[in-house]
C-alpha positions in Angstrom: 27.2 2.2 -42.6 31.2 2.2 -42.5 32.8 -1.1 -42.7 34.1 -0.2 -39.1 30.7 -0.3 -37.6 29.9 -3.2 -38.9 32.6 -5.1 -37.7 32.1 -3.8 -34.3 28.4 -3.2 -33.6 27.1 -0.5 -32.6 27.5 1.4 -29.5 24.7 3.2 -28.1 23.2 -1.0 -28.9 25.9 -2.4 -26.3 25.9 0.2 -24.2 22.6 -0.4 -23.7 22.8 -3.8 -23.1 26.1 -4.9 -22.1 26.8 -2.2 -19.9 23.7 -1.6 -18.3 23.5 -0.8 -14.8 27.2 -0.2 -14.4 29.4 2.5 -13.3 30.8 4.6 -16.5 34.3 5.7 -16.2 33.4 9.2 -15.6 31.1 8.5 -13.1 33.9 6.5 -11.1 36.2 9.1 -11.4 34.1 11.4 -9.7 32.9 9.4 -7.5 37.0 8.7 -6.2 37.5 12.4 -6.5 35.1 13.5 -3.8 35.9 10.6 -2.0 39.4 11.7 -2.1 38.2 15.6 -1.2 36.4 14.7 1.4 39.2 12.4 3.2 41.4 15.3 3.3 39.0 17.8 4.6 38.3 15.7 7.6 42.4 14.6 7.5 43.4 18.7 7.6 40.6 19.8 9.8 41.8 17.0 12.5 45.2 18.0 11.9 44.0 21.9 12.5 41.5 20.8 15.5 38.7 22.1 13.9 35.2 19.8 14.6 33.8 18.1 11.6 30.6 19.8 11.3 29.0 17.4 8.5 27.0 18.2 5.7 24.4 21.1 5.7 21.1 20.7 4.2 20.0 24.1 3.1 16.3 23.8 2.7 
């Protein structure tokens, strides 16, 4: 055990604990991304008159 770790704890430790149940970084940025992607598909296809035809569920 460095003297580094030791001083600041251990991570998979607070992760666990202190951050439980919240969004990571990554996850956020993803999350904003499709956001994003999907704002401008509906923007562009208004802007193009095409119909927004939803999400398809191929089962």
């Amino acid at each position: 055990m460095s003297l580094l770790s030791r001083l600041l704890g251990n991570d998979k430790q607070r992760a666990a604990t202190q951050y439980a149940g919240r969004e990571s970084a990554t996850e956020t940025a993803a999350r904003k991304r499709r956001e994003g992607h999907r704002a401008r598909v509906i923007r562009d296809g208004d802007a193009a008159g095409q119909p927004f035809r939803g999400r398809r569920d191929w089962t």
